[in-house]
C-alpha positions in Angstrom: 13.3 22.5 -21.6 10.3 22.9 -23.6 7.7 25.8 -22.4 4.0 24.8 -22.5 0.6 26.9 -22.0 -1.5 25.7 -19.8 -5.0 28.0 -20.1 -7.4 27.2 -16.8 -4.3 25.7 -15.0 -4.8 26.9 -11.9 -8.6 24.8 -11.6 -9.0 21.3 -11.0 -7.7 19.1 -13.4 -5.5 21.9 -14.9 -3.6 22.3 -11.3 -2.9 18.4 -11.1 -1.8 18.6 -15.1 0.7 21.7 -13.9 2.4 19.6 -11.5 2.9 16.6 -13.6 4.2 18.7 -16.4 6.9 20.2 -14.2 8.0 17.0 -12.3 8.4 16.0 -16.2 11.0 18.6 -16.7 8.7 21.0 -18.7 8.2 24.7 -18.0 5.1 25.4 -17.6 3.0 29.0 -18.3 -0.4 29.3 -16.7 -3.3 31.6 -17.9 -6.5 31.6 -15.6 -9.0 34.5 -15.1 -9.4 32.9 -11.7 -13.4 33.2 -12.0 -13.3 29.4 -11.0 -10.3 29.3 -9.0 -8.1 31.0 -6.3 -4.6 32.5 -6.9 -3.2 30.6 -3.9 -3.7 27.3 -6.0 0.1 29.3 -8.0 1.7 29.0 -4.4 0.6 25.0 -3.5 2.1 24.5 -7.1 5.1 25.6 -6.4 5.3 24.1 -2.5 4.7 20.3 -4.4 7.1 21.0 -7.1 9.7 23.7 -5.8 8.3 25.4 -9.0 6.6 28.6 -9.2 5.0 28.6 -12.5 4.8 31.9 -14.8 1.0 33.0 -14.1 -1.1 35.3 -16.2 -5.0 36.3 -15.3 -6.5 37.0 -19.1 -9.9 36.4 -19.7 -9.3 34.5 -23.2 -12.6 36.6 -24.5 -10.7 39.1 -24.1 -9.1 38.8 -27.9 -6.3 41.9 -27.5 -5.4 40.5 -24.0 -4.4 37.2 -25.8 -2.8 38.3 -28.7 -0.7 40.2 -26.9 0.2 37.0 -25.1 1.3 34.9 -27.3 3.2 38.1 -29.1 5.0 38.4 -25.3 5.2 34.6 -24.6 6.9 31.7 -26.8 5.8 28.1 -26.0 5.6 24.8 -27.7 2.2 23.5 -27.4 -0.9 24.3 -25.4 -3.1 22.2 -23.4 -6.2 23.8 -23.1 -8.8 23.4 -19.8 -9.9 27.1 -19.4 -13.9 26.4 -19.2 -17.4 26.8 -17.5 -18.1 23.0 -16.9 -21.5 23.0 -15.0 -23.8 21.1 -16.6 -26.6 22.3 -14.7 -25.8 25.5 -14.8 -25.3 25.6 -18.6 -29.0 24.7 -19.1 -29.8 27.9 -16.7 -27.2 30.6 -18.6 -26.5 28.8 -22.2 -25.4 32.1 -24.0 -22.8 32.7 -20.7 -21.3 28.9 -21.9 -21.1 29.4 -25.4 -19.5 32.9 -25.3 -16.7 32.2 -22.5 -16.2 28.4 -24.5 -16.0 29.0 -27.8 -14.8 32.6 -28.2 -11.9 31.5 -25.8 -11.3 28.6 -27.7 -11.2 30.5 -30.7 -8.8 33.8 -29.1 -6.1 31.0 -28.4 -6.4 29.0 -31.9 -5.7 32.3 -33.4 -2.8 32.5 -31.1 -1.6 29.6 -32.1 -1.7 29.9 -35.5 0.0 33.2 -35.5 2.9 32.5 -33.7 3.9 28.9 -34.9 2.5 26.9 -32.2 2.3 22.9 -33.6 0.5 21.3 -30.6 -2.5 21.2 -28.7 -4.3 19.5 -26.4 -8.0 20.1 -25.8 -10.0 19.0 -22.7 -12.9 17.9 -23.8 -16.0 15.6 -22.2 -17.6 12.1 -22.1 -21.4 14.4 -22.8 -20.2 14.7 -26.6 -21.7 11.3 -26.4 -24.7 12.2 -25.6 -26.6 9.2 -23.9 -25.2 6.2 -26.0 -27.0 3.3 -26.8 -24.4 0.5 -26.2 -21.4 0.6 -22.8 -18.9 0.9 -22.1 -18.3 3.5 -24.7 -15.7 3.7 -27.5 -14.1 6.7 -29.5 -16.0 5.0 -32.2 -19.2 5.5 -30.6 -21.1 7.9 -32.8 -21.8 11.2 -31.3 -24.5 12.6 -30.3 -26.4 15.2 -29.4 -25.0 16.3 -26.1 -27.9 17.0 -23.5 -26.4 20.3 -22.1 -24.8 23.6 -23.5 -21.8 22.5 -22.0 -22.1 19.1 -23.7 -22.9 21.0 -27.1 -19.7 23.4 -26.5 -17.7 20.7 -26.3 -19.1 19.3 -29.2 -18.5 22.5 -31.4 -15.1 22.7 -29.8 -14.2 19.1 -31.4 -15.4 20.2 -34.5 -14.2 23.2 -35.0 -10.4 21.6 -33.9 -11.1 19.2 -36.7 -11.8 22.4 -39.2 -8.7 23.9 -37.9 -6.0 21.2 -38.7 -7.8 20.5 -41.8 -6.4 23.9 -43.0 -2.8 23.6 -41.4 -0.1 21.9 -40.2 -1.3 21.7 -36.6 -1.8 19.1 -34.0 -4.3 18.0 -32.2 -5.3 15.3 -29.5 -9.0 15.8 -27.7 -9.4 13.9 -24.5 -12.6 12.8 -24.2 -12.8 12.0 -19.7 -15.2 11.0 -17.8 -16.3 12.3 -14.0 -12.9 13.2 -12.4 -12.3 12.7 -8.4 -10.2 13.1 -5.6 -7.2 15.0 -5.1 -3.4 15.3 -4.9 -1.6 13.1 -2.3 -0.7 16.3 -0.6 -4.2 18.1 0.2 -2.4 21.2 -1.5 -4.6 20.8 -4.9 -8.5 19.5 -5.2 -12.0 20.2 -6.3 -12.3 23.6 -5.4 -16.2 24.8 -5.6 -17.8 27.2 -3.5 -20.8 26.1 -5.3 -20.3 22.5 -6.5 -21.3 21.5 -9.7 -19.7 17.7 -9.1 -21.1 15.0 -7.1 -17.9 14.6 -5.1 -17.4 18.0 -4.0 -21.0 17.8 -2.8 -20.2 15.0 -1.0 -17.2 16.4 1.1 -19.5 19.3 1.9 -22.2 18.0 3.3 -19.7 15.6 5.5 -17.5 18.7 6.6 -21.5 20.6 8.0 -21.3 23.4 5.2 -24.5 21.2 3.6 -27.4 20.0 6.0 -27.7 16.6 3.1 -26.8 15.8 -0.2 -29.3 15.9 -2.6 -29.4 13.0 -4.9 -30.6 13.6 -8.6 -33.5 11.3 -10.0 -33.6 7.4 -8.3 -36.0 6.5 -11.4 -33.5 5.5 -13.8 -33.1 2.5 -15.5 -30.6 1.4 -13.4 -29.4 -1.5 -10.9 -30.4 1.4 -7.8 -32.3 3.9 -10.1 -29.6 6.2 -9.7 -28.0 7.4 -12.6 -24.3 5.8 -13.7 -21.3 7.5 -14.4 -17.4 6.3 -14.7 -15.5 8.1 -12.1 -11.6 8.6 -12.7 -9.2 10.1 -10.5 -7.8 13.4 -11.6 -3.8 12.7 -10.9 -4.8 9.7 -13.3 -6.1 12.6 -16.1 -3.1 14.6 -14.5 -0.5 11.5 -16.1 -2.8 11.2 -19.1 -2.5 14.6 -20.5 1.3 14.6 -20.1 1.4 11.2 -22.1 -0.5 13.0 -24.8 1.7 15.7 -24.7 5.0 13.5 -24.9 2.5 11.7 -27.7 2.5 14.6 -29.7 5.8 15.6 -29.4 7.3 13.0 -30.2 5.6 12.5 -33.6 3.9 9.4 -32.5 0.1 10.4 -34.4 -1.0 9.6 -37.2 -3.5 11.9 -37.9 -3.7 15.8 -37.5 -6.4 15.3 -34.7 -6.9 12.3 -32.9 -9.4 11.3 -29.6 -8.9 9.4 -26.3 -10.9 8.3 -23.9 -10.0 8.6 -20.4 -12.1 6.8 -17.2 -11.8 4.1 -15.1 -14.1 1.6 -17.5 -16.3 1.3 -14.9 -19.1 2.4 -14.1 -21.2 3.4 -10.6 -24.3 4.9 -9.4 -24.6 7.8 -7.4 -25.5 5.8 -4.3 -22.6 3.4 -4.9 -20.5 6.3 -4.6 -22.5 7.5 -1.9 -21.6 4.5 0.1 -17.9 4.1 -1.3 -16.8 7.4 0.0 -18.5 6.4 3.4 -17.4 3.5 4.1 -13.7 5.2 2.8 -13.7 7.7 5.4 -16.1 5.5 8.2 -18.6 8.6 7.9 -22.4 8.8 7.3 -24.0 10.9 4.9 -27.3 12.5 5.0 -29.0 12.3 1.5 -32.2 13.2 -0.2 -34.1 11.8 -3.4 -35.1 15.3 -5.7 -36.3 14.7 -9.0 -33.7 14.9 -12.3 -32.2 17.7 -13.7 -32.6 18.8 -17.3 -29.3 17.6 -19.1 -28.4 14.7 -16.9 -28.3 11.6 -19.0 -29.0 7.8 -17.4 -25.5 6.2 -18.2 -21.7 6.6 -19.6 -18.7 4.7 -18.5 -15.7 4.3 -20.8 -14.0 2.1 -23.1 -10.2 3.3 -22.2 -8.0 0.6 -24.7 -7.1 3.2 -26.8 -5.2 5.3 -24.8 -3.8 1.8 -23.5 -2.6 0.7 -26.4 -1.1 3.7 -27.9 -0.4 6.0 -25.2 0.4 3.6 -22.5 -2.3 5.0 -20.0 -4.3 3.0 -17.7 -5.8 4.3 -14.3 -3.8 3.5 -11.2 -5.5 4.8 -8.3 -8.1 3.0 -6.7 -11.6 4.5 -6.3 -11.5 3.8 -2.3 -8.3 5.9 -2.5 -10.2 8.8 -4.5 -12.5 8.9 -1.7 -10.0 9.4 0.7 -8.3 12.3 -1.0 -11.4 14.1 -1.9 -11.9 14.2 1.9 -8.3 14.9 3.0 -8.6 17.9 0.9 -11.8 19.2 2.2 -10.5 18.7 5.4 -7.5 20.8 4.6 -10.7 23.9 3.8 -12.1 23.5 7.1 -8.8 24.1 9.1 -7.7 27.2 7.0 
């Protein structure tokens, strides 16, 4: 049984990735600061697995904190989520993004290359894109310059990953996703935001009465509704994805000391549409409101996901109409605690 970091694994997407990785047979070690999540997130783990996995709240700025980690604590690859991932509120506190980023980043790269560690998995982001010119979008798209600070820390995180293996004998696979949604099968794990920073989570708000309406970003775009267009994928999707990449690396399948996926459902829908998918979902109405855009938003990005087809064996399973089920299962689950 091979042990495996998992750094931000008790948010969103790392939560879903924990439970995959121990219904694979892998143990799993979680580091979370919990300044985006909530401890019981450990228990609901364990409840869907029967696993309680080893926990450990470090802020990874905290560079003595995780060097003593990793002195304390063997594993054999890391898949890294710990993040602020608001692109809103990136534009508002930059220097906030690009300390907890990249000096986390950094704290567990020296980690790793201390203590032997081979593999690594880094969650990245569709906004190193920037706004492309031509859809869906390919790893061969060239980048750009990402809209956001948390566009632009992802950005510096891919690059300085490609500096690192360039010096050693590490590995490294960056998955590039798209907007994740809904939520495990068992309401136990979902989008968990007090304050959301994800059109979803605003969604299941405003139904549940915490929000009087949701308010919709810009309807001037250059689009089929004038709302802007993003690729929505659901996160027990990204959940299978990252363990693929894992087994990927593990197995010795790359070719190359860092490689990049993209992961999203290869299509792509407005705000609206998604306004009126999870509706219709859930037979529920939704207020809404037209507010102008915010800074960093771009008009469109939906993904080109062959890669990861072809040589990871990836495609999305669930539905969308099923995403917007779950989403609202689990908000449901909020209201009656």
């Amino acid at each position: 049984m091979q042990k495996i970091l998992v750094t931000g694994g008790l948010g969103y997407i790392g939560s879903h990735t924990v439970v995959v990785l121990q219904q694979a047979g892998f143990e799993v070690v979680v580091i979370d600061d919990l300044s985006n999540a909530r401890l019981q997130v450990l228990d609901n783990i364990a409840t869907i697995t029967g696993i309680k996995p080893e926990f450990f709240q470090i802020d990874l700025k905290d560079t003595v904190q995780v060097a003593a980690f990793f002195k304390q604590v063997k594993v054999s690859g890391i898949i890294h989520f710990a993040a602020y991932k608001a692109v809103g509120e990136s534009v508002e506190k930059p220097l906030s993004y690009y300390r907890n980023n990249i000096l986390g980043l950094l704290n567990v790269l020296d980690g790793m290359e201390a203590n032997d560690i081979a593999h690594f998995i880094f969650s990245s982001s569709c906004t190193v894109y920037g706004q492309a010119d031509v859809m869906p979008i390919q790893e061969s798209t060239p980048l750009r310059k990402p809209e956001s600070p948390y566009g632009k820390t992802k950005a510096m995180g891919e690059d300085i990953l490609s500096d690192f293996v360039a010096t050693t004998d590490k590995n490294v696979i960056s998955l590039r996703y798209f907007n994740p949604v809904g939520s495990h099968e068992s309401g136990l794990l979902g989008d968990l935001q007090k304050i959301p920073n994800n059109l979803l989570p605003y969604l299941t708000q405003t139904a549940s009465g915490m929000r009087k309406e949701l308010t919709v970003f810009g309807n001037d775009y250059e689009t089929r509704d004038g709302t802007a267009i993003r690729d929505y994928i659901d996160v027990n999707d990204l959940a299978a994805a990252h363990l693929l990449a894992l087994n990927y690396l593990l197995e010795k399948k790359n070719t190359q000391n860092i490689e990049f996926f993209n992961f999203g459902s290869g299509t792509g829908s407005t705000v609206l549409e998604i306004v009126h998918a999870f509706e219709k979902a859930n037979a529920l109405t939704i207020p809404y409101k037209i507010a102008t855009r915010r800074a960093g938003d771009i008009q469109e990005a939906y993904a080109d996901y062959s890669k990861a087809k072809e040589l990871l064996g990836w495609q999305p399973k669930t539905t969308l109409e099923r995403s917007m089920q779950t989403a609202w299962e689990f908000q449901k689950s909020l209201i009656n605690e």
